[in-house]
C-alpha positions in Angstrom: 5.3 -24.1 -26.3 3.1 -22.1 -24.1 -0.6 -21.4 -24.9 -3.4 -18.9 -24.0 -6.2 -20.3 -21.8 -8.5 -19.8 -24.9 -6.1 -21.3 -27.4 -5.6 -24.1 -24.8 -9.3 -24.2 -24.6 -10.0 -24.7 -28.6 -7.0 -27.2 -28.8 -8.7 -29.6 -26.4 -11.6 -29.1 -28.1 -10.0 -30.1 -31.4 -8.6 -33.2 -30.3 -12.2 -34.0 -28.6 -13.6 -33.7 -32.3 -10.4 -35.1 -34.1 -10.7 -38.5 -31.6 -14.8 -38.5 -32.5 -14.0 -38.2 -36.2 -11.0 -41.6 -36.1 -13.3 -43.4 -33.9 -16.3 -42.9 -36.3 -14.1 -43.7 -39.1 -12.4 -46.9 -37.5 -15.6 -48.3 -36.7 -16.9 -47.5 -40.6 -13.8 -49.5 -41.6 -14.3 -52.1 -39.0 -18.4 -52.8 -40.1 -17.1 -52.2 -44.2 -14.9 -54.9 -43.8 -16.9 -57.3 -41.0 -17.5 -60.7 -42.4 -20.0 -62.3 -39.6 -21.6 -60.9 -37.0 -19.7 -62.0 -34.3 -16.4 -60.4 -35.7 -18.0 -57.9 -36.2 -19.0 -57.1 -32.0 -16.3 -58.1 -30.9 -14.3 -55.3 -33.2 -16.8 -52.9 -32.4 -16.1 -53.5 -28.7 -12.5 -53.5 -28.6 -12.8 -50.4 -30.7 -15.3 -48.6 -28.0 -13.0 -49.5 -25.2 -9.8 -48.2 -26.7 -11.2 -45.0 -27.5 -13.3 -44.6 -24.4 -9.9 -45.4 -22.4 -8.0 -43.1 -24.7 -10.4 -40.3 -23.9 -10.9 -41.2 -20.3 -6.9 -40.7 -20.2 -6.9 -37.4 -21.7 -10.1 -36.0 -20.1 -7.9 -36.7 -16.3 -5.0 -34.6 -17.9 -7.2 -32.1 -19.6 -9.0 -31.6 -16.1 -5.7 -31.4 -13.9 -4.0 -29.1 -16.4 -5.9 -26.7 -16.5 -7.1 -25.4 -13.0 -3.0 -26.1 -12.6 -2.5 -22.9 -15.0 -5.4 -21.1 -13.5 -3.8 -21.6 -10.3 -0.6 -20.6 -10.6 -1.8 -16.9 -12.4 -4.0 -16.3 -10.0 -1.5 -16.9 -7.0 0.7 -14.5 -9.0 -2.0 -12.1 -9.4 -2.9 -12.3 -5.6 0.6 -11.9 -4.9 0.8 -8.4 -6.7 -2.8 -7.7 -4.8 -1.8 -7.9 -1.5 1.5 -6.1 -1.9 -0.4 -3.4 -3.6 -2.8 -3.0 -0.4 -0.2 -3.2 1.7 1.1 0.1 0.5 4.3 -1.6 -2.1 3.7 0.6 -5.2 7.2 -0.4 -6.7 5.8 -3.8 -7.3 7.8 -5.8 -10.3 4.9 -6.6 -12.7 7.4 -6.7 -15.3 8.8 -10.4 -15.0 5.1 -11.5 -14.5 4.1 -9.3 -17.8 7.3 -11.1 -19.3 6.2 -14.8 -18.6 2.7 -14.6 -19.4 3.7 -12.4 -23.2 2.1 -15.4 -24.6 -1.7 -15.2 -22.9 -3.3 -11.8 -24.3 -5.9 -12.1 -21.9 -3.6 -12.5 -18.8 -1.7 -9.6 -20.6 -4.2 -7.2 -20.4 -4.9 -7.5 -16.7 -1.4 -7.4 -15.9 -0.8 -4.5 -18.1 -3.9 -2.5 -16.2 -2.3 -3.5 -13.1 1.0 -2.0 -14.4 -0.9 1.1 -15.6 -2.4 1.4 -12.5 0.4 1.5 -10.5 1.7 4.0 -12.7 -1.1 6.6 -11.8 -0.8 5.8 -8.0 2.8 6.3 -7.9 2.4 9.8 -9.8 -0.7 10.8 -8.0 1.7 10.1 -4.4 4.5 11.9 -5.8 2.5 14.7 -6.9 1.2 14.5 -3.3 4.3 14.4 -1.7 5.9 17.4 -3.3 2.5 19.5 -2.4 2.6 18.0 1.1 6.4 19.5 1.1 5.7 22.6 -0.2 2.7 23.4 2.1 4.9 22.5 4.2 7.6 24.8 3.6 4.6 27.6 3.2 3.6 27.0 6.7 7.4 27.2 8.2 8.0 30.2 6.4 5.1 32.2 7.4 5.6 30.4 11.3 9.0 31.9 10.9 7.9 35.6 10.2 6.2 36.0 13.3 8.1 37.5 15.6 6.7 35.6 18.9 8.0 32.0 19.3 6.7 29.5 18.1 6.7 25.7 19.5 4.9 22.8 17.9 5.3 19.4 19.9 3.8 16.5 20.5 2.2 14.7 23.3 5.0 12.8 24.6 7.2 16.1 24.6 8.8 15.5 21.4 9.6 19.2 19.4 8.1 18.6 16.0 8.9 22.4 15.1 10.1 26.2 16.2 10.4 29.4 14.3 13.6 31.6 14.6 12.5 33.6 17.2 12.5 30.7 19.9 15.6 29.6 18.2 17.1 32.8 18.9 15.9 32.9 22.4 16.5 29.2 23.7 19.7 28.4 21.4 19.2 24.8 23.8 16.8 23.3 21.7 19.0 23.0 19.3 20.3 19.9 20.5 17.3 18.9 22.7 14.5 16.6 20.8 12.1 16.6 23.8 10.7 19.3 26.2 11.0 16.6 29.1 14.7 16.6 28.8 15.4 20.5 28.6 17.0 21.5 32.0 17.0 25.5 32.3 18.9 26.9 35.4 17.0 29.9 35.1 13.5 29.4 37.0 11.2 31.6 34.9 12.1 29.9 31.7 12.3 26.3 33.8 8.6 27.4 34.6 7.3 28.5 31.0 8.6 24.6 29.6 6.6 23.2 32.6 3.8 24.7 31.4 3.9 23.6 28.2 4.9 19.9 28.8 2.3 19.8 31.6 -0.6 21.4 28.9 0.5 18.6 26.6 0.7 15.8 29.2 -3.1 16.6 29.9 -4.3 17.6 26.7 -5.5 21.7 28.1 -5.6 24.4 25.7 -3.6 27.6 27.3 -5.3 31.0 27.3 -3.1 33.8 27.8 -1.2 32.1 30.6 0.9 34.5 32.2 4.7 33.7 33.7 5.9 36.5 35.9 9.5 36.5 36.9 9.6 39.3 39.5 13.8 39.0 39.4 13.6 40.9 36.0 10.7 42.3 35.5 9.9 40.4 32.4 6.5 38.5 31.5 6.1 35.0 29.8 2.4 35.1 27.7 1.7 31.4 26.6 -1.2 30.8 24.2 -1.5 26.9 23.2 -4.0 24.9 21.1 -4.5 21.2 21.4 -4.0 19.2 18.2 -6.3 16.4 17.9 -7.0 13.1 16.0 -10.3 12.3 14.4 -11.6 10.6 17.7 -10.6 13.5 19.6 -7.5 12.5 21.4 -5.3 15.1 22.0 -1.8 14.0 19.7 0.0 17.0 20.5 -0.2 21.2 20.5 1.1 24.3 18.6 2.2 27.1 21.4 3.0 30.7 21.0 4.9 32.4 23.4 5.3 36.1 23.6 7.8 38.0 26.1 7.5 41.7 27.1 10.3 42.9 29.1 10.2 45.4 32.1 6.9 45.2 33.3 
């Protein structure tokens, strides 16, 4: 049968006191019923030695037993620790809750552990769907504007574009990266140059202007740099406007 630490803890204690109590009794018998001096050592001794080997014996199990069981839980609990911190919130605490029913101490902590896993998974959910519907705020309004809209990264990779764009450069579609569009037109070959070359470096673009004289038409890019909290630029949000026969 499995025991609490502190019920584990009193019964040692009671078999301490229960092994006092005999070995105070046995000698009483042995010096009621002593008939000479000598027996009477000699009794006494073998008596001492018996008990002092008995409790010797159970003292080494006593002392291996339990930093064993303290052990184990707390490799358990460790266990559940580090996969917490390690970002795994679906953590089974359940089979550990399950085999240590029997300890209400070790129950506790586990079922705080289980509790608090409970709020962190509902306070990421509850993030996640206002992360997704900020989201979803910010892709609507990007899509009302009637200029186009390009959000990329530093490498080249197209994070997002509105409508507009969508309408104007079907291509990007089925193009991930601005380094792999291939335009045979020049003028819009030229305004994705820009842009790649803006992120390559990290420059914001003010009103940079992209005649194409062959149609009279105007390319007006404005780009921001997005940057990380050391300052490194991880990418840029561009808007392009077009005015046609100028």
């Amino acid at each position: 049968m499995k025991r609490s630490l502190s019920s584990l803890y009193h019964l040692i204690i009671t078999v301490i006191l229960v092994l006092i109590l005999l070995e105070t009794a046995i000698l009483i018998v042995i010096s009621t019923n002593a008939k000479d001096l000598t027996n009477l050592i000699n009794d006494i001794q073998t008596a001492a030695i018996v008990f002092a080997l008995i409790l010797f014996i159970y003292c080494i199990v006593v002392y291996n037993l339990i930093p064993s069981s303290i052990k184990k839980f707390n490799k358990n609990i460790v266990k559940i620790i580090n996969e917490i911190a390690h970002g795994k919130y679906n953590v089974n605490i359940d089979k550990a809750i399950e085999d240590y029913s029997f300890d209400p101490d070790k129950l506790s902590l586990l079922n705080s552990l289980k509790n608090m896993l409970r709020s962190i998974n509902g306070f990421d959910q509850a993030k996640e769907w206002k992360i997704y519907e900020q989201d979803q705020r910010i892709k609507q309004l990007i899509n009302l504007i009637p200029q186009g809209v390009l959000i990329a990264l530093s490498n080249g990779d197209i994070s997002y574009y509105n409508n507009s764009l969508r309408q104007r450069y079907p291509l990007l579609s089925d193009i991930r990266n601005i380094n792999d569009l291939n335009f045979k037109n020049d003028f819009d070959r030229r305004i994705f140059q820009k842009i790649a070359d803006a992120l390559r470096y990290g420059d914001n673009l003010y009103d940079c202007k992209i005649p194409d004289q062959d149609y009279k038409r105007l390319a007006i890019i404005k780009g921001s740099m997005v940057r990380n909290l050391k300052g490194e630029p991880t990418g840029g949000v561009f808007l392009l406007s077009f005015e046609e026969h100028v």
